[in-house]
PALO-141043 format. One record per residue (C-alpha): x negated, y, z; residue in one letter. Coordinates in steps of 0.001 Angstrom, whole numbers, plus 500000, padded with zeros to 6 digits. Each point is the difference from the previous one (the first is absolute). Layout:
REM PALO-141043
XYZA...
//
This chain:
REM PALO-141043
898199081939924170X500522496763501321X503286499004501450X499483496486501477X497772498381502508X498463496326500384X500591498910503658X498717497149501778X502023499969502945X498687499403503481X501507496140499974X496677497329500055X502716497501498971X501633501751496935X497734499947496768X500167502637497144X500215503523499412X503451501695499737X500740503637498432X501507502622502165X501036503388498207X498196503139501362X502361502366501640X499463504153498984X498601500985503283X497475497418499623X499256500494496693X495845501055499094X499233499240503923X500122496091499734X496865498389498544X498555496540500061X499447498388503232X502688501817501815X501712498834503264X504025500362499781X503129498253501332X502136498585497181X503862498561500069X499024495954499617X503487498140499774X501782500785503403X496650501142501711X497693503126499801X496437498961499599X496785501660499360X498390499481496428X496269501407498184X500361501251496698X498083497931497849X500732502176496503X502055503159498878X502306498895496649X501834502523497533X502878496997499643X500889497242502077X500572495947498812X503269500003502234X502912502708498794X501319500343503925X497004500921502266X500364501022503979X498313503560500944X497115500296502217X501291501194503501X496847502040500860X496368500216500575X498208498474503281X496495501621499247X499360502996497896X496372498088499563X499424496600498148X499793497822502013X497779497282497626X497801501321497188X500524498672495885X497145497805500910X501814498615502638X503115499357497959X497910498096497634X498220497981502382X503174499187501438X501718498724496551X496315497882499405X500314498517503518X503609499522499120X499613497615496847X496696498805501236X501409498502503313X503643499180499076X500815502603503036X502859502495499484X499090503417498738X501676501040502779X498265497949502623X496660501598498747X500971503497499927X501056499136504034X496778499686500372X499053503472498920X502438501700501865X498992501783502666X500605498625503571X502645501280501771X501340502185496920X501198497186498405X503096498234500938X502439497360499014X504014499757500038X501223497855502476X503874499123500930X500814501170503190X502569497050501874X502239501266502761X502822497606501763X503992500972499274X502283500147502392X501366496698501600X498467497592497648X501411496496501024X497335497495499893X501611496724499685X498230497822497903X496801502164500269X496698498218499405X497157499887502286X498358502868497994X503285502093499597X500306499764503859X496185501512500572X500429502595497306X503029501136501645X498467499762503539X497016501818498385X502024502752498864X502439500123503162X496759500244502156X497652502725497765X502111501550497644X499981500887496637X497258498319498241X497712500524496751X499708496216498255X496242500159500622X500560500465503513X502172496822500031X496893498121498116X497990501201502810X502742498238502232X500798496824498439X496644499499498162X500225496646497369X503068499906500117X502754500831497655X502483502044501339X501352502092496919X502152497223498418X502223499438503618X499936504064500253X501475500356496225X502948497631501650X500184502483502830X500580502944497750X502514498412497528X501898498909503051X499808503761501291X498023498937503448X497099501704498907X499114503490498082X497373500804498189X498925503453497929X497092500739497625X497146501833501840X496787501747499158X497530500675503165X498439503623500127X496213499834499198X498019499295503538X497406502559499298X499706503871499617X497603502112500199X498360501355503562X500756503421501232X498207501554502982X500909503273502242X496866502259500017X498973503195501071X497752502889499272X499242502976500904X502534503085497945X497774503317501423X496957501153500009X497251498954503479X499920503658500499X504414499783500520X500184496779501770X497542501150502602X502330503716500109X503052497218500910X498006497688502621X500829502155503067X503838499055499443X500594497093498551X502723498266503011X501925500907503407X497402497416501969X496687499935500693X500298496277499108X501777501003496520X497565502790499558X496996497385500043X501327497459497765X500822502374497344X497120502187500484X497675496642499595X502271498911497062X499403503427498017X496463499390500989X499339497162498276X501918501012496714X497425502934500005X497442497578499478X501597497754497736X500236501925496176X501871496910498730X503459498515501331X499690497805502360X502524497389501432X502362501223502539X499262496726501729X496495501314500000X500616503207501666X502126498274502526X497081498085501073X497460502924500354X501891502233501437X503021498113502334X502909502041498224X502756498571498354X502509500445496840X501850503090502063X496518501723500339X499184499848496409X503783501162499010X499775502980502414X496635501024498220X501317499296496565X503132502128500946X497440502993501064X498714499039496865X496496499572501057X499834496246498338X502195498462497361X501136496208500463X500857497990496582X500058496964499224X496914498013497228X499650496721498644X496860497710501221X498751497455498583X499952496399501436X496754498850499754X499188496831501131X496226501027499742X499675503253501714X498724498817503284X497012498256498060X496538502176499859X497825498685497941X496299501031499705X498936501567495760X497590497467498748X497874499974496760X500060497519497107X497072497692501008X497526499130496693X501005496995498156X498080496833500019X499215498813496655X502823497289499447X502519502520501280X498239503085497832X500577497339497140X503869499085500468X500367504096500670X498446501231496643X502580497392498550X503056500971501806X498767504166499652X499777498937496027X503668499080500169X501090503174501438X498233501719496965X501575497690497205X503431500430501936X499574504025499198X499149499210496747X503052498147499344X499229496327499994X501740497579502255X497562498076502487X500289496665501629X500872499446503508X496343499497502410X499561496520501563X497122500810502735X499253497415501026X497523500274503082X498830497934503265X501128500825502971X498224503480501491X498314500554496307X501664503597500250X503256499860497318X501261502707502507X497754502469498953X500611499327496397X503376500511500698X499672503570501727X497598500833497087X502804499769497477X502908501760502421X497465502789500395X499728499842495735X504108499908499941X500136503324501994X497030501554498126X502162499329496907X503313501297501709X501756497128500263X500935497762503013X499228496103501298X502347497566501880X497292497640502062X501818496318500882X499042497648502791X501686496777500959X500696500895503448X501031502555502422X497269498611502238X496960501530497412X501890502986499392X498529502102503176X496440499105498626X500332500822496982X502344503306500603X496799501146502119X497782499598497205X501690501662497733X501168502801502324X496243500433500763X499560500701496157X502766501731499071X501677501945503056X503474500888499715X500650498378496792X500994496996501058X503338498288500472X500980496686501840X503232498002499212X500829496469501537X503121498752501791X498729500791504059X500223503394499182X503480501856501064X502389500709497214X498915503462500537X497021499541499594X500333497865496805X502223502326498389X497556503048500584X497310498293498711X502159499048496720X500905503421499354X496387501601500755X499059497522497352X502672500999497497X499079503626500602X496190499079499041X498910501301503705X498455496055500431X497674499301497730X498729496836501320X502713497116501002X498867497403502257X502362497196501415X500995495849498736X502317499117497206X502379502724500927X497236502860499177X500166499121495869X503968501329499776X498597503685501228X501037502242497596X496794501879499345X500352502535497234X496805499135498661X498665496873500646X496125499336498657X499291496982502417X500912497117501281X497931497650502433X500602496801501527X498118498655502887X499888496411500866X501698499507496375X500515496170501130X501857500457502785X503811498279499997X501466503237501752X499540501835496796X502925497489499081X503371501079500990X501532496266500943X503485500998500649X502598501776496976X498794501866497899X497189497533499607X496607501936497936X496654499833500052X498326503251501237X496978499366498241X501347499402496488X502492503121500728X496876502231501091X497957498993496621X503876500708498143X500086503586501902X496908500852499429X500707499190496158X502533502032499742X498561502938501883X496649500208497778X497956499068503186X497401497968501414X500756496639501604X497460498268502706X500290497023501556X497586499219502476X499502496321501790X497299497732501508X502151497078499174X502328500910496664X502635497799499061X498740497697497508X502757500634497483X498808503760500380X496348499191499432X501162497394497011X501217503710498111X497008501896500976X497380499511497197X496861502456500722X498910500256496317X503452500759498423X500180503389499125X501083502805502179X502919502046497777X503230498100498834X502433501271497885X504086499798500870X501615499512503090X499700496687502000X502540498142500969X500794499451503908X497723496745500643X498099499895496690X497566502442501568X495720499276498834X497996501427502401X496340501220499864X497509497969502407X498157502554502495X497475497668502488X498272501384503739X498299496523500323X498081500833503002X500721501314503716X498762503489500999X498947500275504062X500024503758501293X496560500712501566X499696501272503509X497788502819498716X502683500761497407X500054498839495958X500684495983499449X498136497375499435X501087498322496629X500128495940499448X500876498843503445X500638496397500353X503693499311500880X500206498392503391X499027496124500252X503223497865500783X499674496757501845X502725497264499669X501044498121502451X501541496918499759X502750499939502835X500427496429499226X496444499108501294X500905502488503472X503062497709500688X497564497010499945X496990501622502380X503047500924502305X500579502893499334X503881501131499433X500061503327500964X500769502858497847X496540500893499561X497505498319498352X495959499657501958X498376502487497636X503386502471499815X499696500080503822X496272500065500249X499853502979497076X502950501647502131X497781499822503395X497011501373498188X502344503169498404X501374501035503330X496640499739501635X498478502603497388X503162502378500592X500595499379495791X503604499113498943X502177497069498830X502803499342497458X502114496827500140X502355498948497423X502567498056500080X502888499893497464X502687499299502263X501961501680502778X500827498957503295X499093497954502694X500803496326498593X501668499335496540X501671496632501044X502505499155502874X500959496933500326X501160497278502645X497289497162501143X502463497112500700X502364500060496645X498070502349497815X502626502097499406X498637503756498596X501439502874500802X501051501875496567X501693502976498884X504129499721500305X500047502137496741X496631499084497853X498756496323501229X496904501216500557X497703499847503063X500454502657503039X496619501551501009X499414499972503507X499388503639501412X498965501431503377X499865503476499226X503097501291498820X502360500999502257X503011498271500514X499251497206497183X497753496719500019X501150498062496834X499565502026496583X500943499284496701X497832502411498049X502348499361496906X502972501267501054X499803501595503288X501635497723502001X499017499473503498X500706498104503508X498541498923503352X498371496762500176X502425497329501526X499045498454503228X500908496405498541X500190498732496608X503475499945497689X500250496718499018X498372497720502757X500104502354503243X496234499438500473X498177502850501500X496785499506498498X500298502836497434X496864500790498887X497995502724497625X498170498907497639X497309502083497107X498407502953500059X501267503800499670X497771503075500447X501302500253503493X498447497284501353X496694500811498358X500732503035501884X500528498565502938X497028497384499676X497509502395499723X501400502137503178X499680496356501960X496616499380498053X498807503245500266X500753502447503134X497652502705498657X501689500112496620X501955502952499016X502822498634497584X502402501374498000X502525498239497920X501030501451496565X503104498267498200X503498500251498860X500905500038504256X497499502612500942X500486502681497106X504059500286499894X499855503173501424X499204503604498379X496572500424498928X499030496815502398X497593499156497046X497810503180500670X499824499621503615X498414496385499894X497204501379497263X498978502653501388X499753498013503347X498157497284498362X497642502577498139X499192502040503384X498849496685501712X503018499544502843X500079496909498763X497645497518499050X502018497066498114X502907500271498068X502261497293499409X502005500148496764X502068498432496933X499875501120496729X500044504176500826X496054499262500493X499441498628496429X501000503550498417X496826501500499481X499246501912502949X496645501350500896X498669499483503300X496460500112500019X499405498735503398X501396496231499484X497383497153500239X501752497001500099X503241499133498582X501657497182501235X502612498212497248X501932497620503143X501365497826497528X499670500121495936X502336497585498890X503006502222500648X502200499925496756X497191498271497864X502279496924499480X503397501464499320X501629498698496951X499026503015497826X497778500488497429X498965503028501000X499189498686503784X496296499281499625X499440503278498512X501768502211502713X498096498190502445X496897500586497901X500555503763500162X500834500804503570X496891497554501285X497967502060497874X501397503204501189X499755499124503387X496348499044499797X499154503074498283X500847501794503592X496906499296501055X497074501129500008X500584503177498602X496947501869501718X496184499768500778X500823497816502788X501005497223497106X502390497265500785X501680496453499806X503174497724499534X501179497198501321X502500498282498241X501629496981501843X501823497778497817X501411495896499696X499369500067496597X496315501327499366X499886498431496359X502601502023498484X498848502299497193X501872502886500964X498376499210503466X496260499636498537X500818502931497620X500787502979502576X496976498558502301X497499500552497399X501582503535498639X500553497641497043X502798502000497836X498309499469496887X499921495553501023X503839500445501493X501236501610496645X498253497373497660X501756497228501978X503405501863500665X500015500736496029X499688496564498805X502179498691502006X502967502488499402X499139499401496118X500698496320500666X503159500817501117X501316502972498113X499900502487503040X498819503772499290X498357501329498555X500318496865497307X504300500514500760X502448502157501353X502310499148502820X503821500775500026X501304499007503950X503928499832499867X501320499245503762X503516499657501783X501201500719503125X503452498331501699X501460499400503396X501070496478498723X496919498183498836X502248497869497383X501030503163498214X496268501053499895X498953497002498383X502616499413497765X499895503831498268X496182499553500375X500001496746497662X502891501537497444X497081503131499538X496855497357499578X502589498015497099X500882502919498415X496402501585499626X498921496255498772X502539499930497730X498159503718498913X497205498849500042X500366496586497628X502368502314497678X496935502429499151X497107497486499695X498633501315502922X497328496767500586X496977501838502342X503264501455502424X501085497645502943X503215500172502115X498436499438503249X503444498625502285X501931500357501587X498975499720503289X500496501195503542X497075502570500804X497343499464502245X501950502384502940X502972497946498894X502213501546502512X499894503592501057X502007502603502010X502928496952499960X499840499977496339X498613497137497728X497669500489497356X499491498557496808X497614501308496700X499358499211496830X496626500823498226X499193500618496160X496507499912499363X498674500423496142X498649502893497878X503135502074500555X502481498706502227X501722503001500808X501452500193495955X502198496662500758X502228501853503068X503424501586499267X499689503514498834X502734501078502408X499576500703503655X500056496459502149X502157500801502835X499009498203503014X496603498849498259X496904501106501760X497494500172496725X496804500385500372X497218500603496976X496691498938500369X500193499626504197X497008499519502011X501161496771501439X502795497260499586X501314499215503654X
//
């Protein structure tokens, strides 16, 4: 019997595993993946248990104190996704297993800081007077509360002189989980119709009483299951003493029952049937179907590239193998990059497989989140749909694992832990014995570099995180749904027409709209068809500056330049780094002029343009500003789908696959967005959502077009998406990345630094790029370059300077410390360098 546990403990900032000894009333009820609190120095803390032991490497070990959940709360696959993430990533173990944790249920120790009595602040700094007048003014507070408070800014050193002088106190605390399950009062009926009708003549002392109980008892005769007091209240106008006074005549019983929270149950969805397959999709089905037969048999089979054209149906080839998953008894988790796709594609898959499906993403309540997680772990979901977050559900028996719009950044998680979803999916689904798909129009080009279509299909061994071969899958041409029902196969992808913006300027014209965007515009709203413009930028104008001096008006705490809004309440200037925000000033800061002025273009103003353009047009806006609020992202859809609107003006949330067959014209307002930053991955981003965006259109019989306005018409990521050219963009993209040792040809290590004083940023910055040189001409490690150091791109953020280095060679990541670097942000193989 063992007598030890492994324990990561619930601290992203401590690395390891420790070994707690198993206390007797604990002992054959604790298994792997276990939630408990554990002593951790001075602090109680909650852990997982990683492993059970017979002995322990340490002779002295603390006790566990108890267990949270009588449940696991993460599976063994879990645990060893979580150690693969772990090494792959240079991430804590226990910043990964955060991740798994349920939200709500999980919780960190915090120390709780409370003021003493008459503390005597002479000498006090500026900070150790607002902590104190903090504290005076709310309280006792939780250190993450004071982060909220004093954000950037480093209060803990001048409150460790506050305690050791005895101003301040300060105790270990452990927050109760947020969540629990829901418990409703219900009633139902306790006699027979033939008795409650014996007991209806005397049921109060009023003829008002009388009725409302009498209607009450009514409606519990017609209801055989219970129903919710609340319910009853409403049908029949009684109230809680009504329904006691019957239950004490013991005509009903009231008790209390757990409901679900179900973030889909107000969704009814019409059944549909599996349509039949058009030849290239019948082909990359028998191949993926294959899989599922040599994964029964044993063998191991390589993750699915599908690689398909916009609208060439990869949706239906992935219901086709969720419906093969559940045939086989097993369960899928379905990704997508955004919230903003996830009410399409919930409603497809709802319509296929009612009641089986789950949703998890971070708009949902905590409730709802935590519902959903433990409906999954009971193996009452079997279909998971939701963005990164969905992949850490802890399905009991996971045979699938898809990822829509496999290119997208989202899939990224840019902030600690840093992973890549997409290499962690093809990882899970290793370690599960499942299926991996990963669908896009416009596939990364490292991703399409692995995918070789003749290698074959069964591999033997595990893959490593990030050394994943995939299997090419290709939908090279567009389906169109027929009016008279089946599809028309081979439909030519919408014609897209450049425009040179540089030529309008000349001819006159500086508006926001180009002659043939405004002319294609006029001709959509006469034939009552609809409109998409994209734009990848918020706001109203991107640039505020002052006419006489020049003088722009930045961010205080990132030096970058406030957007000019007109639509959010209370705020004008916007830094959409940070948050930080302000009304625009009357005159200007350094000369006094008043001849601010706003200067770009945000997707407000190409709001607001067509309004002034176009009275008749119905427009609605969908970005970051519009869809902050609870299932916001649903509401503009399904307005846009039901034709209340006619043109929708947009940033990237329109370039994430959606279907919406009754587009003609897509208007890109200005291409050049981002195509010039200084990354190398900058002409292939803005390959990908130019292509996606096109791809909107034209989507039914009525057929469709793009206009793409642009300054820089020549540039091959510009020529590429307007001819549907992936196969011309790649070619180019590849040699040049081959030139200069980028992936797929090298792997990228990204090492940045954050400080309040820039000099301290650079200076540790520049000791990190020396000492990984000095690694790096010590092993002979020619083909690997210290990129650095240098401030990023974004060099100040959030009032703190940034600096990075970059290793780029065959592998990069080998040449960092083995142990954890504190204060490092480290990031393998990221998706950009700024």
């Amino acid at each position: 019997m063992p007598f030890f546990a492994e324990i990561v403990v619930n601290i992203p900032s401590v690395s390891g595993v420790f070994h707690y000894s198993i206390p007797p009333d604990l002992e054959g009820h604790l298994g792997l993946g276990h939630l408990v609190h554990v002593p951790f120095g001075r602090q109680v803390v909650q852990g997982v248990v990683l492993a059970l032991a017979t002995a322990s490497p340490v002779q002295e070990t603390k006790s566990i104190l108890d267990l949270i959940d009588p449940s696991p709360v993460i599976t063994p696959a879990q645990i060893e996704l979580a150690k693969n993430l772990s090494q792959a990533t240079h991430n804590s173990l226990a910043a990964i297993i955060s991740m798994m944790l349920p939200p709500g249920l999980a919780k960190q120790a915090d120390m709780l800081y409370s003021i003493a009595n008459n503390p005597d602040p002479t000498g006090w700094s500026d900070t150790q007077k607002r902590l104190y007048n903090l504290l005076k003014k709310r309280g006792s507070l939780r250190g993450r509360q004071i982060d909220r408070a004093f954000p950037n800014r480093d209060w803990r050193k001048p409150a460790q002189a506050l305690l050791r002088s005895g101003s301040l106190i300060s105790q270990s605390v452990l927050p109760p989980p947020g969540v629990r399950p829901k418990f409703i009062r219900v009633a139902q009926l306790a006699v027979t119709p033939e008795q409650a009708f014996a007991a209806m003549p005397d049921l109060g002392n009023t003829a008002n009483t009388q009725k409302r109980r009498q209607v009450a008892l009514q409606f519990l005769l017609r209801e055989p299951e219970p129903v919710n007091v609340t319910w009853v209240y409403a049908e029949s106008g009684c109230n809680l003493g009504d329904l006691q006074e019957l239950a004490e005549r013991e005509l009903i019983v009231l008790f209390e029952t757990e409901i679900w929270r179900d973030p889909l149950a107000h969704i009814t969805q019409n059944l549909t049937n599996p349509p039949q397959l058009t030849s290239d999709q019948q082909n990359a089905w028998n191949t993926i179907e294959d899989g599922f037969s040599r994964l029964t048999s044993g063998e191991s089979v390589l993750p699915f590239l599908l690689h398909g054209v916009t609208g060439s149906g990869k949706t239906e080839i992935y219901l086709r193998a969720v419906s093969e998953t559940l045939r086989r008894g097993k369960q899928a988790i379905v990704m997508v990059p955004e919230i903003a796709l996830t009410p399409q594609t919930v409603r497809r898959f709802l319509a296929r497989f009612p009641g089986q499906v789950g949703l998890v993403h971070s708009r949902l309540s905590e409730g709802e989140r935590y519902d959903t997680w433990r409906r999954a772990r009971l193996g009452q979901l079997k279909v998971i749909i939701g963005p990164r977050s969905a992949l850490f559900s802890p399905l009991p028996r996971i045979g699938l694992i898809i990822l829509d719009e496999c290119h997208d950044s989202s899939y990224y998680q840019n902030e600690p832990p840093f992973y890549d979803a997409v290499q962690a999916a093809m990882d899970s689904a290793a370690l599960n014995g499942a299926i991996c798909i990963l669908g896009s129009a416009t596939p990364p080009v490292a991703l399409k570099y692995q995918a070789v279509s003749s290698m074959p299909a069964a591999v033997t061994g595990s893959q490593k995180y990030g050394q994943h071969q995939l299997q090419l899958l290709a939908l090279p041409s567009r389906i169109t749904p027929l009016d008279s029902g089946g599809v028309s196969e081979g439909t030519a992808l919408p014609p897209v027409q450049i425009i040179d913006m540089r030529s309008e300027l000349k001819s006159g014209n500086r508006g926001v709209f180009s002659n043939a965007l405004e002319h294609a515009l006029t001709t959509v709203l006469a034939r009552d068809e609809q409109a998409i413009l994209f734009l990848n930028r918020r706001g109203t104008a991107t640039y505020v500056f002052c006419r006489d001096c020049g003088t722009a008006l930045n961010c205080p705490r990132c030096e970058n330049p406030l957007t000019f809004h007109t639509q959010l309440p209370g705020v004008e200037l916007l830094c959409h780094r940070c948050g930080y925000t302000r009304k625009l000033p009357k005159t200007c800061p350094t000369c006094k002029s008043s001849a601010i002025r706003q200067y770009g273009l945000g997707s407000e103003r190409v709001a607001a343009e067509v309004q002034e353009r176009f009275p008749q047009a119905r427009t609605l806006r969908w970005d970051w500003e519009t869809t902050r609020e609870k299932d916001a992202h649903e509401i503009i859809l399904s307005h846009f789908v039901s034709q209340r609107s006619n043109v929708l003006v947009g940033t990237q949330m329109l370039a994430k696959g959606l279907d919406l067959p009754k587009v003609t014209l897509v208007g890109i307002v200005l291409a050049d967005v981002g195509l010039n930053l200084p990354d190398p991955f900058a002409a292939e981003r803005s390959f990908q959502v130019l292509t996606q965006v096109a791809g909107r259109a034209g989507r039914s019989t009525l057929g469709g077009q793009v206009i793409l306005q642009t300054f820089q018409p020549e540039h091959y990521a510009i020529q590429a998406a307007a001819g549907h050219d992936y196969a011309g963009f790649y070619a180019r993209e590849l040699s040049e990345r081959q030139k200069l040792g980028y992936p797929p040809f090298g792997r990228l290590v990204r090492l940045e630094f954050r400080h309040l004083d820039s000099q301290v940023a650079e200076s540790t910055t520049k000791t990190m790029a020396d000492y990984l040189q000095t690694r790096v001409n010590k092993t002979g490690r020619v083909e690997t370059d210290v990129l650095g150091p240098v401030p990023c791109f974004f060099a100040k953020m959030n009032n703190l300077y940034r600096w990075q280095v970059i290793l780029r060679g065959p592998d990069p990541a080998s040449l960092l410390p083995t142990r954890f670097l504190e204060g490092w942000r480290v990031e393998i193989d990221p998706p950009g360098l700024l």
